[in-house]
C-alpha atoms as one frame of an Amber mdcrd trajectory, in Angstrom:
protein
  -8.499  69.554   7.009  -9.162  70.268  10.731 -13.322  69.670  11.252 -13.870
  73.762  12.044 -12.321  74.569   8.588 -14.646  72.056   6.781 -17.943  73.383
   8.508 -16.547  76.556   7.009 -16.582  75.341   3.599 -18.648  73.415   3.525
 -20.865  76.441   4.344 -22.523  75.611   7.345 -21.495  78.253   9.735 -24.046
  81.089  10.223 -22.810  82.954  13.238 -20.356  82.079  16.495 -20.011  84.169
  19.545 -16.117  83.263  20.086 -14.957  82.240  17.253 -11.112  81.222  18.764
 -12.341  79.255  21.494 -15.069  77.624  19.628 -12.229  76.630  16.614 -10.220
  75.243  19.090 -12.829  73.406  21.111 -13.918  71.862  18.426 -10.731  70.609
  16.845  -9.490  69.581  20.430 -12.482  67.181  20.540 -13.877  69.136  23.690
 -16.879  69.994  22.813 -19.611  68.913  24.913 -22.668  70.236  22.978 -26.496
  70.186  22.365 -28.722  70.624  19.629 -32.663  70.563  20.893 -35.512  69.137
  18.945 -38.822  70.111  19.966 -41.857  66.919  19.298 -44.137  68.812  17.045
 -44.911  65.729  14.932 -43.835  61.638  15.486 -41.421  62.163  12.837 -37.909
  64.477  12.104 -38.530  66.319   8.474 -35.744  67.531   6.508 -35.665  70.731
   8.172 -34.044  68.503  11.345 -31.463  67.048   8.593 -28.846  69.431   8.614
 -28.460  69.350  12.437 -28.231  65.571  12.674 -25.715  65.701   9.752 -23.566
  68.417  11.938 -23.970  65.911  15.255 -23.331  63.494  13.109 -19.839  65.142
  11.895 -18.781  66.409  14.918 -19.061  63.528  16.535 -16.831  61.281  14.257
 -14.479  64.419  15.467 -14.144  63.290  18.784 -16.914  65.757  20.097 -19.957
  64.597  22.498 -23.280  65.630  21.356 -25.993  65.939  24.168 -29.473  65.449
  22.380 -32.145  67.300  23.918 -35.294  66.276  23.445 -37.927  68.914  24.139
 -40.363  67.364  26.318 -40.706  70.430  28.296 -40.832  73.096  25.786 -43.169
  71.146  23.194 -45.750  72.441  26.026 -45.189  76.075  24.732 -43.779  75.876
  21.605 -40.899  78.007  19.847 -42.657  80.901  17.635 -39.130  80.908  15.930
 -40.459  81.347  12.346 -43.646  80.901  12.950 -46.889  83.184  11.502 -49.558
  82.034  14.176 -49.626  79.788  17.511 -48.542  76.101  17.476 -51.325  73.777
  18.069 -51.203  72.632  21.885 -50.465  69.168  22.089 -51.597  66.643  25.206
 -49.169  65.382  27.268 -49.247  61.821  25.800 -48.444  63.112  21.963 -45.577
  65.358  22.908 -44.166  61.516  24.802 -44.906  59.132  21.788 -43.001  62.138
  19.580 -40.119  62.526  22.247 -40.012  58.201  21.669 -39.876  58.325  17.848
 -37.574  61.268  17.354 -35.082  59.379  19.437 -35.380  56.004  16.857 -34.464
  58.149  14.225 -32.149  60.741  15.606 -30.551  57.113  16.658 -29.558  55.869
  12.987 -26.879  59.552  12.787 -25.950  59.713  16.357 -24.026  56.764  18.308
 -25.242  56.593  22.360 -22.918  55.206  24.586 -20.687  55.228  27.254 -18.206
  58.437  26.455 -20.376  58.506  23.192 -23.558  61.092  23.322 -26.606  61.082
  25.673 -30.048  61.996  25.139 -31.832  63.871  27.390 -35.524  65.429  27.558
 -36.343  69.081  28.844 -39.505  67.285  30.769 -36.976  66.034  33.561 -36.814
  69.526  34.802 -39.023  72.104  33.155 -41.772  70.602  34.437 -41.201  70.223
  38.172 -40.099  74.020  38.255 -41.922  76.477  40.534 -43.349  79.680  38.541
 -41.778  82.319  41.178 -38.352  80.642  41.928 -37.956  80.230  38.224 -38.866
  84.103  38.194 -36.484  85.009  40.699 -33.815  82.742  39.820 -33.331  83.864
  36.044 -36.309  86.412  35.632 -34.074  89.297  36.689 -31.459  88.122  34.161
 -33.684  89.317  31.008 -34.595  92.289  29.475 -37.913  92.741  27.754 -36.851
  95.392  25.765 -33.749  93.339  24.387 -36.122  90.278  23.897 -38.833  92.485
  21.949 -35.281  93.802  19.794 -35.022  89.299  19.147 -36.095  88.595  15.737
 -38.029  85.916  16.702 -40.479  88.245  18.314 -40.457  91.398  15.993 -41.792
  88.860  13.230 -44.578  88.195  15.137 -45.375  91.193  16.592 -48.200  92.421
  14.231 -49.732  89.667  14.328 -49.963  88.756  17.753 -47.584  87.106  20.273
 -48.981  85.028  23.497 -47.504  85.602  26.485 -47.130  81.958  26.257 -44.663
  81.748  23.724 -42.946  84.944  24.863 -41.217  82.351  27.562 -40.313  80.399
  24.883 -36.653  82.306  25.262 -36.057  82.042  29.262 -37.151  78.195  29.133
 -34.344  77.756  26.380 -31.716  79.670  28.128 -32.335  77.560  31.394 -31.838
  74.501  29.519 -28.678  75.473  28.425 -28.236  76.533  32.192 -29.380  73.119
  33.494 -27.338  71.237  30.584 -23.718  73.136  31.758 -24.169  72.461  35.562
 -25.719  69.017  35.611 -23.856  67.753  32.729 -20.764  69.829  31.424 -22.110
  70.999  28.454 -20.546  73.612  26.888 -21.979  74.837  23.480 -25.156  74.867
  21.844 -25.585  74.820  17.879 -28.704  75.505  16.138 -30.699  77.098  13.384
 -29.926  80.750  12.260 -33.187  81.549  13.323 -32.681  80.332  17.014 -29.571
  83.117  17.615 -31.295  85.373  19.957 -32.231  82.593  22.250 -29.303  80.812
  21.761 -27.113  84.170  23.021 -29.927  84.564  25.959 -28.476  80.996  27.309
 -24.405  81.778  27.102 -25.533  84.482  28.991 -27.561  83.442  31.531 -24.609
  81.025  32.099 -21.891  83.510  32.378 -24.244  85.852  34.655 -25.468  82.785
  36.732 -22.102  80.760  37.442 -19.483  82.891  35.610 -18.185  79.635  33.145
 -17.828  79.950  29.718 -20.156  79.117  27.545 -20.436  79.311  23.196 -23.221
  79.238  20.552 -22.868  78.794  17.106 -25.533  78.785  14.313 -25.491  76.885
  11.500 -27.367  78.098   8.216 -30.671  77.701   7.475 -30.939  75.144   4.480
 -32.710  77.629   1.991 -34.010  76.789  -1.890 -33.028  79.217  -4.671 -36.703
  80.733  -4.146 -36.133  81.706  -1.057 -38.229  79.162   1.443 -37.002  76.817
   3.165 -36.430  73.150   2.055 -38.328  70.126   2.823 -41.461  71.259   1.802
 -43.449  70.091  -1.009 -47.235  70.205  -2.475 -48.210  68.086  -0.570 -46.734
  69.158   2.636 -42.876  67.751   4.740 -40.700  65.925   3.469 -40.543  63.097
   6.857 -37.474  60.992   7.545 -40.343  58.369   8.722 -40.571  56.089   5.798
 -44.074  55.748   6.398 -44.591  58.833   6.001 -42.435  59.797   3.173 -41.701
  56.514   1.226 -37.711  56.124   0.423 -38.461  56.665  -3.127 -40.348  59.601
  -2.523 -37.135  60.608  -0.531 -34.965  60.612  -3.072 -37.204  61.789  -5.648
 -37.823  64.960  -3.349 -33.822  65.371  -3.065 -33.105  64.633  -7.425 -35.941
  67.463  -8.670 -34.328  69.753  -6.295 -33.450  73.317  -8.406 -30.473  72.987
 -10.106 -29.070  75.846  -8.936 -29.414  74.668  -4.797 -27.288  70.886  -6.142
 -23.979  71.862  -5.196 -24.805  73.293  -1.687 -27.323  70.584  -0.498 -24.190
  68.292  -1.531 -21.583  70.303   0.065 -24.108  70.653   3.335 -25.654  68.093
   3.425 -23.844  64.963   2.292 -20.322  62.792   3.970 -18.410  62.875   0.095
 -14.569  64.524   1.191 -14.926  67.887   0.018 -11.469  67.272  -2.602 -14.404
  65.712  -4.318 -17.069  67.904  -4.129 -14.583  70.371  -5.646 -13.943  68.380
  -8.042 -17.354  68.332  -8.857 -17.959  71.974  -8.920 -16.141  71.833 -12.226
 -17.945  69.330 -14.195 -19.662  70.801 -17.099 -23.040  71.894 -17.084 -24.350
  68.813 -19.042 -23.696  66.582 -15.784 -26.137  68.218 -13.665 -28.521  65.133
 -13.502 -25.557  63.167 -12.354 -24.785  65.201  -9.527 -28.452  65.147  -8.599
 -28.227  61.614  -8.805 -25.582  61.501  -6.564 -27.116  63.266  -3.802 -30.683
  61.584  -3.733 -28.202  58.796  -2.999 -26.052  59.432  -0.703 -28.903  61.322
   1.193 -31.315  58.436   0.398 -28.599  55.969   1.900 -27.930  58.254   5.087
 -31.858  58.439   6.130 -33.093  54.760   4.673 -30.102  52.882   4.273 -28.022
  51.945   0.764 -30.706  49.200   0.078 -33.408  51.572   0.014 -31.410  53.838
  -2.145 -30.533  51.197  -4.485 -34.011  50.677  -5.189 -34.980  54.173  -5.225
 -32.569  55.006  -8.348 -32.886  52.484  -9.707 -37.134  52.950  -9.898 -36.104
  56.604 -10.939 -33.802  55.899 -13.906 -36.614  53.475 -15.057 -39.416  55.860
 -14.961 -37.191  58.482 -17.352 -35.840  55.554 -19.673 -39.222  54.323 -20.066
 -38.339  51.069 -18.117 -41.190  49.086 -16.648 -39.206  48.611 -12.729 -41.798
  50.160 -10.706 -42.188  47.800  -7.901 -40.865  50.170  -5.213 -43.044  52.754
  -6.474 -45.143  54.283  -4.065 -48.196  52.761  -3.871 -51.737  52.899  -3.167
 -53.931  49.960  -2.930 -57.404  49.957  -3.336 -59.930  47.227  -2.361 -62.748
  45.697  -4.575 -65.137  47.027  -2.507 -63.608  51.099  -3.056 -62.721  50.038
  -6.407 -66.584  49.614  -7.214 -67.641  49.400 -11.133 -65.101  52.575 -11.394
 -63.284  55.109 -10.111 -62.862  58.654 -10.894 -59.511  60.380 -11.424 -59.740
  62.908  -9.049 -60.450  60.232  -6.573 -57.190  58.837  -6.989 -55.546  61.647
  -6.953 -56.540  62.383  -3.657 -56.752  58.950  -2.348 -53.226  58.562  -2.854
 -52.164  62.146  -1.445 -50.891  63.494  -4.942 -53.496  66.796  -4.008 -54.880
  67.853  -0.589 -59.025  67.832  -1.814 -60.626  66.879  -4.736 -60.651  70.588
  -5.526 -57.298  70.683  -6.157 -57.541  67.412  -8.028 -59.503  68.840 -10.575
 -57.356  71.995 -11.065 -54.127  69.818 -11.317 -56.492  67.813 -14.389 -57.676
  70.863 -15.566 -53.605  72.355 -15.461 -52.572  69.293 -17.538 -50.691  68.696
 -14.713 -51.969  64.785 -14.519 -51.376  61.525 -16.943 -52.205  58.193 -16.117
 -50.060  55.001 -18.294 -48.063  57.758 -19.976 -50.852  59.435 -21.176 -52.469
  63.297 -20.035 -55.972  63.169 -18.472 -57.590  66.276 -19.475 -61.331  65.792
 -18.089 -62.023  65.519 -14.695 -64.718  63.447 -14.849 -62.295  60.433 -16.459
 -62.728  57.027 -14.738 -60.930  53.543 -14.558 -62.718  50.813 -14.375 -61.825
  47.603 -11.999 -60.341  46.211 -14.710 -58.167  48.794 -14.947 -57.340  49.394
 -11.848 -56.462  44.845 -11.324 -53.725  45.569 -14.361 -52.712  48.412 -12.282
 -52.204  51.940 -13.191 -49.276  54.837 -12.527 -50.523  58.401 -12.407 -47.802
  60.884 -13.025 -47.959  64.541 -11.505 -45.804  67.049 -12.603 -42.727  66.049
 -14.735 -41.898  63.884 -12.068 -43.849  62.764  -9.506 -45.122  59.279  -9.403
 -47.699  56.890  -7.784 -48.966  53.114  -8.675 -52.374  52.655  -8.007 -53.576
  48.348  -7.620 -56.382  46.682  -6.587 -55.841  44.131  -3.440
């Protein structure tokens, strides 16, 4: 199967301006394309998963993926999806993000001569001129077809800067920028980044009168409606230090039963003869196919060690099994352990709720047990003890965290 036909079904395809020509780019190997992340946090989340993966596959098709890292825009921020105005961020943040986006994205993508290149939107946003950018490209937008852009209209009612309203013309001169100074050719992205996506082809076409493509690739959506990768407690972070491994592939093996075979088909490398296959196991195998992905995906993101341990924690902690060494963990001192501590403490100390507010409804829920056992008053506390012999509180059906003493 030709790579163009398994982004097809493998479902990833959300729109493509020309369709022949991008099929045949593609297949050919000649596609010299970019995918941009902006360095809103010092980690990627799962929402950044599904691109990688696609770099990741077109790549191993002979293609050349430009990565462009958004040191530029992260000064305005995309309002793509967004309710209310990013948070501005200093200089120095939107740098130490660029740095540790480009560790990770580095573990899907392979740099190298003929291989891909990284570059960052800093290197010439920055150093432009407000009225030669206005007369080089200002006269190439409309601002009634950019008010028509989704990404607008959403926010609308509730306000849109002027700031962000450039968010568009700064994208479509980087995919300006990106075919002159270094061939590129395509850009792939969310579904939700189409309108400026189609504003860059074309400024490019008006500007130097070269060809140039977009394709979108579909939003990675749960059967509720919202977008994956969020949880209680917030993202789901390919950092491991900021979402352990196990909590990793816990996140990806309570995922909805009925979202399993598309994360798998999206998401993971397993030949799709097999995924097939798969669609027509019986019901009764859904855990294994959950199983299955929290691997693969676990392996992809921390490595096959890390998922190793991560299963086999989980199968432990549904079996009854005692294996919770790779558990995430909190560790408390003598000093914050005191003569006791309180539940709801621990709840929050170890990020299982966001304020001891919402520790006490999750109690008060019978949402919490601690050793196998529901806590049903708030006020419950563990002595040191306790706490030395070491103690697992469970939220949820399955959501786990060790608490030990130092």
């Amino acid at each position: 199967m030709k790579i163009y036909d398994e982004l097809k079904a493998r479902g990833l395809i959300a729109q493509v301006t020309d369709e022949k020509e991008i099929e045949a780019l593609i297949n050919g190997g000649g596609a010299k394309f970019y995918i941009g992340f902006d360095p809103t946090a010092d980690s990627l989340h799962v929402g950044h998963f599904m691109a990688l993966c696609l770099m990741k596959r077109l790549q191993m098709a002979g293609n050349k993926p430009v990565v462009l890292l958004g040191g530029g825009t992260g000064f305005i921020g995309d309002p793509s999806g967004r309710t209310e105005l990013r948070s501005m961020m200093s200089a120095e943040t939107i740098r130490n993000n660029c740095e540790c986006f480009l560790k990770q994205i580095s573990r899907f993508i392979e740099f190298g001569e003929d291989k891909a290149i990284v570059v960052n939107n800093a290197g010439w946003l920055l150093d432009l001129k407000y009225i030669d950018l206005l007369r080089e490209v200002g006269a190439c937008f409309s601002v009634n077809n950019m008010l028509r852009a989704e990404c607008y209209k959403q926010r609308m009612e509730r306000g849109l800067s002027f700031l962000e309203f450039n968010y568009m013309i700064m994208q479509a001169y980087d995919f300006l920028y990106l075919s002159e100074n270094y061939g590129c050719n395509m850009q792939f992205g969310g579904d939700d980044q189409w309108s400026n996506m189609l504003a860059g082809r074309d400024l490019i076409r008006r500007k130097t009168g070269k060809d140039a493509y977009a394709m979108t690739i579909t939003l990675l959506m749960n059967s509720e409606g919202k977008k994956m990768g969020k949880t209680a407690s917030g993202a789901v972070w390919l950092d491991p230090n900021k979402t352990a491994p196990f909590d990793f592939y816990q996140y990806w093996r309570n995922i909805d039963d009925a979202d399993v075979m598309k994360c798998i088909r999206m998401l993971t490398f397993i030949p799709i003869e097999k995924i097939e296959e798969m669609d027509d196991w019986a019901d009764e195998r859904i855990n294994e196919k959950k199983e299955i992905l929290a691997y693969e995906l676990t392996a992809l993101v921390h490595g096959s060690e890390e998922a190793e341990k991560a299963k086999k924690v989980s199968r432990s902690l549904f079996t009854g099994g005692g294996e919770d060494a790779d558990m995430p963990t909190t560790e408390l001192t003598e000093d914050e352990a005191g003569g006791e501590v309180t539940i709801v403490d621990l709840i929050t100390r170890c990020g299982l709720a966001k304020s001891r507010a919402e520790a006490r409804r999750l109690i008060e829920q019978g949402g919490i047990s601690v050793n196998r056992e529901r806590v049903s008053i708030a006020d419950a506390a563990f002595s040191r003890q306790e706490l030395a012999a070491g103690i697992i509180i469970k939220k949820g059906k399955k959501t786990f965290h060790k608490i030990i003493l130092k």
